[in-house]
TILUMVO-450173 format. One record per residue: residue number from 1; residue in three letters; x, y, z of N, C-alpha, C in turn. Coordinates in steps of 0.001 Angstrom, whole numbers, plus 500000, padded with zeros to 6 digits. Each point is the difference from the previous one (the first is absolute). Example, Ala and Ser with C-alpha at 12.3 -4.5 7.8 and 13.67 -1.06 7.14 Angstrom:
(1, 'Ala', (513190, 494310, 507800), (499110, 501190, 500000), (500900, 501200, 500000))
(2, 'Ser', (499650, 501050, 499280), (500820, 501190, 500060), (499230, 501090, 500730))
//
This chain:
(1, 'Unk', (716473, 895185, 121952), (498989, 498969, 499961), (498835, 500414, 500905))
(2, 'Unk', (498470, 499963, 499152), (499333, 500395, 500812), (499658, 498851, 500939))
(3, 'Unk', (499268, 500127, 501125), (499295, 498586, 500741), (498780, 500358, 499962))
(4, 'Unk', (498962, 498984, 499562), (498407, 499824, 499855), (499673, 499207, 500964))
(5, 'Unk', (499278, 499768, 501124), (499279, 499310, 500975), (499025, 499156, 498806))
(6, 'Unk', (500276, 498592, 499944), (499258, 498705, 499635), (498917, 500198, 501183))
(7, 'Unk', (498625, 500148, 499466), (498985, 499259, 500136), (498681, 499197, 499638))
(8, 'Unk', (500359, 499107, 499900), (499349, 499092, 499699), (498035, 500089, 499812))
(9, 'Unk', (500225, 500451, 500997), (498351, 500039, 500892), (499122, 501281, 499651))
(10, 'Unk', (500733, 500881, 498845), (499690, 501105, 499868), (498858, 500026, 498968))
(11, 'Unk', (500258, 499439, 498748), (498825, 499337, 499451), (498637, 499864, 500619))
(12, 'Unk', (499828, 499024, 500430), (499156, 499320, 501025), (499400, 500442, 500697))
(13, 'Unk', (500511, 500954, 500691), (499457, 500916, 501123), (499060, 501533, 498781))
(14, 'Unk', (501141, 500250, 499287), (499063, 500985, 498986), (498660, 499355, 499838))
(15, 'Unk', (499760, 498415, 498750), (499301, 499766, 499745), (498808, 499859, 500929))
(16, 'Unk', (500509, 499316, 501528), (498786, 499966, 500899), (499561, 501513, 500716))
(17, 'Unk', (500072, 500704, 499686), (499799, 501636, 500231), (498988, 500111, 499102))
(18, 'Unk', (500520, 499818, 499054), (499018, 500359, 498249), (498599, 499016, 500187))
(19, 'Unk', (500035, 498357, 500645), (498819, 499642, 499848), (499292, 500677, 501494))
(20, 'Unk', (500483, 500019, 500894), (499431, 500540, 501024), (499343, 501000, 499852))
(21, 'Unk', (500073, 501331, 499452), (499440, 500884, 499418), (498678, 499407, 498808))
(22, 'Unk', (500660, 499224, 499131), (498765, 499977, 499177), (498742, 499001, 500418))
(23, 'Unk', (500444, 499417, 501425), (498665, 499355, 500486), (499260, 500965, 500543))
(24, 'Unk', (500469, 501405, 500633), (499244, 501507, 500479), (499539, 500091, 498966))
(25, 'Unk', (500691, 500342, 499005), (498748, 500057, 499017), (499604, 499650, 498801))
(26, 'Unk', (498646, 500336, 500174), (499241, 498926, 498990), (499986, 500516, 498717))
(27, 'Unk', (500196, 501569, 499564), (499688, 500334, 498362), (500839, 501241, 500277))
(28, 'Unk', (500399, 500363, 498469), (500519, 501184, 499688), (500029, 500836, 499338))
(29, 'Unk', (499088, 501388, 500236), (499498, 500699, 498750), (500944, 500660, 499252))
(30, 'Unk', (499023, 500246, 498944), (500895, 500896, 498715), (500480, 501157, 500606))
(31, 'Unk', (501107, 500286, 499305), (500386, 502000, 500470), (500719, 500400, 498585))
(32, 'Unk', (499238, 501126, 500073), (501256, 501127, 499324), (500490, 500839, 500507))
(33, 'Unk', (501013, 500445, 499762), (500728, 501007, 500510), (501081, 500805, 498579))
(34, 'Unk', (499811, 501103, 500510), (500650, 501576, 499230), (499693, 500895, 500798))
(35, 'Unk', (501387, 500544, 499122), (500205, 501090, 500725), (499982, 501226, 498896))
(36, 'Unk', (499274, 501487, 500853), (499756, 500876, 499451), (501049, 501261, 500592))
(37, 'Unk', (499738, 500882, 499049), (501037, 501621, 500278), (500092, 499872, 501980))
(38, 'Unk', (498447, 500449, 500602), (499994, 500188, 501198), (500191, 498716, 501080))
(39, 'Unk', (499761, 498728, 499227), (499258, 498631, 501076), (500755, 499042, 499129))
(40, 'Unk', (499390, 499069, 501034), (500507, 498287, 499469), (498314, 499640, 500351))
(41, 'Unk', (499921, 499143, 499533), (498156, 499526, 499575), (500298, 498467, 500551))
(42, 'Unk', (499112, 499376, 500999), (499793, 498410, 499266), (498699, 500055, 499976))
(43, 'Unk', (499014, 498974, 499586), (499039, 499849, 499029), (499895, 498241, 500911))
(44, 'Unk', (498990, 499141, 500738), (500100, 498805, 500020), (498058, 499867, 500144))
(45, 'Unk', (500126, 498798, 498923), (498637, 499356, 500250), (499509, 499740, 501228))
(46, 'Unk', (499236, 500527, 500477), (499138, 499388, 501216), (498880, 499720, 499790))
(47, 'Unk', (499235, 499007, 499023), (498286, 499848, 499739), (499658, 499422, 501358))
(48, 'Unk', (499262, 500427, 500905), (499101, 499315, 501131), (500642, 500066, 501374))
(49, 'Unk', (501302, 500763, 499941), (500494, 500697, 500978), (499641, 500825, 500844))
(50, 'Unk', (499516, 499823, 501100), (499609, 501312, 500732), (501428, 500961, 500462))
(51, 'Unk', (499339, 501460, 499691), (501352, 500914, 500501), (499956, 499784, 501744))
(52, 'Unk', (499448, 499785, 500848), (500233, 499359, 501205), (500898, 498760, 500044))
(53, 'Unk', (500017, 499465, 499216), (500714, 498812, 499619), (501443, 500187, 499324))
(54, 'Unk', (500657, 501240, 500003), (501484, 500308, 499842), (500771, 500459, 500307))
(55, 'Unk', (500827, 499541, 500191), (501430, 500856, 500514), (500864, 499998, 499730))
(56, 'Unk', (500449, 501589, 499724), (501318, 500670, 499500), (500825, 500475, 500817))
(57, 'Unk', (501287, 499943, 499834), (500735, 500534, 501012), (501458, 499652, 499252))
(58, 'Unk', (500663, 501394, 500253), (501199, 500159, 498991), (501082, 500333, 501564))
(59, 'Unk', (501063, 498823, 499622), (500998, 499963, 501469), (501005, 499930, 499131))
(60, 'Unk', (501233, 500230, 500576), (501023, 499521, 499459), (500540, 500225, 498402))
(61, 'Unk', (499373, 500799, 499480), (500251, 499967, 498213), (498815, 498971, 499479))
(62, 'Unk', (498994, 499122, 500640), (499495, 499124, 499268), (498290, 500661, 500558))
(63, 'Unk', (499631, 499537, 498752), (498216, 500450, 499813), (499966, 498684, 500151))
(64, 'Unk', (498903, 499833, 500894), (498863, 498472, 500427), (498604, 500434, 499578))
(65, 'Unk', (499657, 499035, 499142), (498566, 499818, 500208), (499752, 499226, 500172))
(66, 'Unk', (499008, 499704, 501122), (499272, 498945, 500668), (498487, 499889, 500455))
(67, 'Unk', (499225, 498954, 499427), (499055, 499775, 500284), (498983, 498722, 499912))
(68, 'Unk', (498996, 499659, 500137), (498972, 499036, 499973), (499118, 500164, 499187))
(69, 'Unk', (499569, 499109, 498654), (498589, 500044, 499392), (499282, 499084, 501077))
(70, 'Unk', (498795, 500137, 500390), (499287, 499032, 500841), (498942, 499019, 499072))
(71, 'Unk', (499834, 498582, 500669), (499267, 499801, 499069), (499009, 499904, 500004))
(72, 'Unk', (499054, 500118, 499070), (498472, 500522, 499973), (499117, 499059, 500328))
(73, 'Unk', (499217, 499951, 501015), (499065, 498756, 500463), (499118, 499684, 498911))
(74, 'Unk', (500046, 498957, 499280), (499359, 499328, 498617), (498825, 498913, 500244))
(75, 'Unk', (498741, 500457, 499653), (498967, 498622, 500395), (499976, 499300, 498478))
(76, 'Unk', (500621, 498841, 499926), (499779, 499088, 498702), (498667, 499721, 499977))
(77, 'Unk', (499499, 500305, 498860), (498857, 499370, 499606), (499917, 498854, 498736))
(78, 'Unk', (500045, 498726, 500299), (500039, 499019, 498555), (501298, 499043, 500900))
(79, 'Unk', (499768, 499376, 499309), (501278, 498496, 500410), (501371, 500790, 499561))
(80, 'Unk', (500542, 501355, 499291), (501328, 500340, 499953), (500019, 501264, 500528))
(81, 'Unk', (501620, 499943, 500493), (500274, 501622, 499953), (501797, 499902, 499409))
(82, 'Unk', (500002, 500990, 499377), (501413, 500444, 499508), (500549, 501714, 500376))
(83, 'Unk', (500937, 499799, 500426), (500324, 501295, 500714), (501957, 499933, 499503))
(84, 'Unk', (499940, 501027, 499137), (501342, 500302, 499759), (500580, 501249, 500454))
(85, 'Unk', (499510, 500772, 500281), (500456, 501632, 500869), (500875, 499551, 501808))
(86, 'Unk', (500928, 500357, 499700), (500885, 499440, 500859), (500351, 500697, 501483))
(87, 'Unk', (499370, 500054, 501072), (499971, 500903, 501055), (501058, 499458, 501010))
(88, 'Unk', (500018, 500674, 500947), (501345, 500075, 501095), (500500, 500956, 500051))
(89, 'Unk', (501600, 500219, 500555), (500998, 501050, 500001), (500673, 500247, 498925))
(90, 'Unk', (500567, 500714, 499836), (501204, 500662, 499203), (500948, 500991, 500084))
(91, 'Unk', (500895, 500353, 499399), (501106, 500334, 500311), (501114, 500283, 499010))
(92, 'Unk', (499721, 501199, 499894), (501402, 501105, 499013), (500488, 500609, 500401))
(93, 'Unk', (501276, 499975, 499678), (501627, 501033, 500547), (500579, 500626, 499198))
(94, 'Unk', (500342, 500851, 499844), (500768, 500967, 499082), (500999, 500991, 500625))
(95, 'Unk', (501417, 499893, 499748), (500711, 500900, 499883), (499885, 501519, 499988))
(96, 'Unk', (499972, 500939, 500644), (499758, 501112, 499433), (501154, 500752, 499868))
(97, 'Unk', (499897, 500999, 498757), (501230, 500594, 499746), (500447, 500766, 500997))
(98, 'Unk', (501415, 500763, 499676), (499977, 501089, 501386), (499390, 501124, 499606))
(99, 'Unk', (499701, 500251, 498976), (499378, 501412, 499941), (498612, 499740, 500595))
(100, 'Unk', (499388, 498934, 500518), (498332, 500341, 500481), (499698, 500315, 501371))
(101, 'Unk', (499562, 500680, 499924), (499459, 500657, 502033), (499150, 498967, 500229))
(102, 'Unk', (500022, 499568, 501033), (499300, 498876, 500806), (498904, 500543, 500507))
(103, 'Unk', (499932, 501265, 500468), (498849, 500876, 500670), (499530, 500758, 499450))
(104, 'Unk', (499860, 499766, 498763), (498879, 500283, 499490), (498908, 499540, 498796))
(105, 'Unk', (500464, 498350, 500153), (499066, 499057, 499276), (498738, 500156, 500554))
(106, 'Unk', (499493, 500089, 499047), (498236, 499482, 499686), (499473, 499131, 499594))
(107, 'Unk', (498798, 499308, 500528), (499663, 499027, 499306), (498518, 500287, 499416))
(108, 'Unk', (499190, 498864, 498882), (498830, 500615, 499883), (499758, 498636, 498963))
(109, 'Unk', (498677, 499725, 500659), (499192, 498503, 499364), (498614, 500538, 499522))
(110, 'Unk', (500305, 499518, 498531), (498646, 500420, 498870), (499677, 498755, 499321))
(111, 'Unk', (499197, 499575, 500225), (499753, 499327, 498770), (500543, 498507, 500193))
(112, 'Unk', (500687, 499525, 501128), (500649, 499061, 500004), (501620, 499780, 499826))
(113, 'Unk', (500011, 501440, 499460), (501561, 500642, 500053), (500172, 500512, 501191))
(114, 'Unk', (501449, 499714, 500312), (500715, 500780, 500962), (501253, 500939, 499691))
(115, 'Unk', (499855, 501344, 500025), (501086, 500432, 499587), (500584, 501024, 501211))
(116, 'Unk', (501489, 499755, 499655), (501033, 500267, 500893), (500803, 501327, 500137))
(117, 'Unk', (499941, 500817, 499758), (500676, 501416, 499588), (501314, 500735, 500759))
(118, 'Unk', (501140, 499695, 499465), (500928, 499661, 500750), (500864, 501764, 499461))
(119, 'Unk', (499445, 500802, 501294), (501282, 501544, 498816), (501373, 499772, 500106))
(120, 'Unk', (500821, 500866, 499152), (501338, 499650, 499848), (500374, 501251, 501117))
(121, 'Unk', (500984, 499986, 500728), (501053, 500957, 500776), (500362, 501109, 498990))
(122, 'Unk', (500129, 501734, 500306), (500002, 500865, 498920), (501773, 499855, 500101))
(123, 'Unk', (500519, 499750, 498877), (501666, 499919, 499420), (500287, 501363, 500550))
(124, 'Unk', (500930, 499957, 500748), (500335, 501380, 500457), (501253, 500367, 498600))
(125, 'Unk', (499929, 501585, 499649), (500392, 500784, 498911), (501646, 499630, 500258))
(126, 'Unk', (501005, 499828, 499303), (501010, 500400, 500232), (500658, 501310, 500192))
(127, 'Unk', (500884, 499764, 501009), (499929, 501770, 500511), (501564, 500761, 499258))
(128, 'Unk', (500195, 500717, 499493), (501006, 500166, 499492), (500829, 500749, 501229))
(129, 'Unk', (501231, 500388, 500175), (500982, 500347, 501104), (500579, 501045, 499274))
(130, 'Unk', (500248, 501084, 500744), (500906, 501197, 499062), (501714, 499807, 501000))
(131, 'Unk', (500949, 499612, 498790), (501022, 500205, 500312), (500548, 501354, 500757))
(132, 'Unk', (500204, 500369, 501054), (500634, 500711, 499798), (502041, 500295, 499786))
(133, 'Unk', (500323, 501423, 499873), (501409, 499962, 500035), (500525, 500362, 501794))
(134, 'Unk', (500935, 499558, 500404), (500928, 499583, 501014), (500544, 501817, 500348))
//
């Protein structure tokens, strides 16, 4: 018989973790990610992002990206303004496989893209062993 520790409170405590985090932050951009022969790629929208405004940092097996859109000082002119572009922090995590070297990601912002260039570790050859006789 196995024994499982009942707790109750475990729920609860997850869920208030999960909103605590999503009051940090305010939006969450797109990403792609693939992987190629040499690399693993991610790909995340940043329109109006400054590259001063991010940070990467791969600890533990997990890629972070983190950063701030700021928001743009707006003079309304006319009795309206409507503003749907959504600024603040944000915040993506990803797993990384074991084949990726940590030291030697690159990063590089074009266009409003940010891309991530993650190389793979070279598979070492299998080595064959010569029997010998006794």
């Amino acid at each position: 018989m196995t024994i499982v520790r009942y707790e109750p409170w475990s729920l609860v405590d997850r869920l208030t973790r999960q909103f605590e985090t999503a009051r940090t932050v305010a939006w969450i951009p797109s990403v792609d990610v693939h992987e190629e022969a040499e690399r693993y790629v991610v790909r995340a929208d940043l329109p109006g992002v400054s590259p001063d405004d991010i940070e990467i940092t791969a600890e533990a097996g997990v890629l972070t990206l983190k950063g701030e859109r700021k928001v743009n000082a707006q003079q309304s002119e006319g009795n309206y303004q409507r503003v749907e572009r959504v600024a603040g922090n944000f915040v993506r995590r990803f797993t990384l496989p074991e084949a990726a070297q940590t030291d030697g990601i690159k990063a590089t912002h074009v266009n409003g893209v940010l891309e991530v260039s993650i190389p793979k570790q070279v598979k070492p050859e299998p080595r064959r062993i010569k029997v010998e006789a006794a």
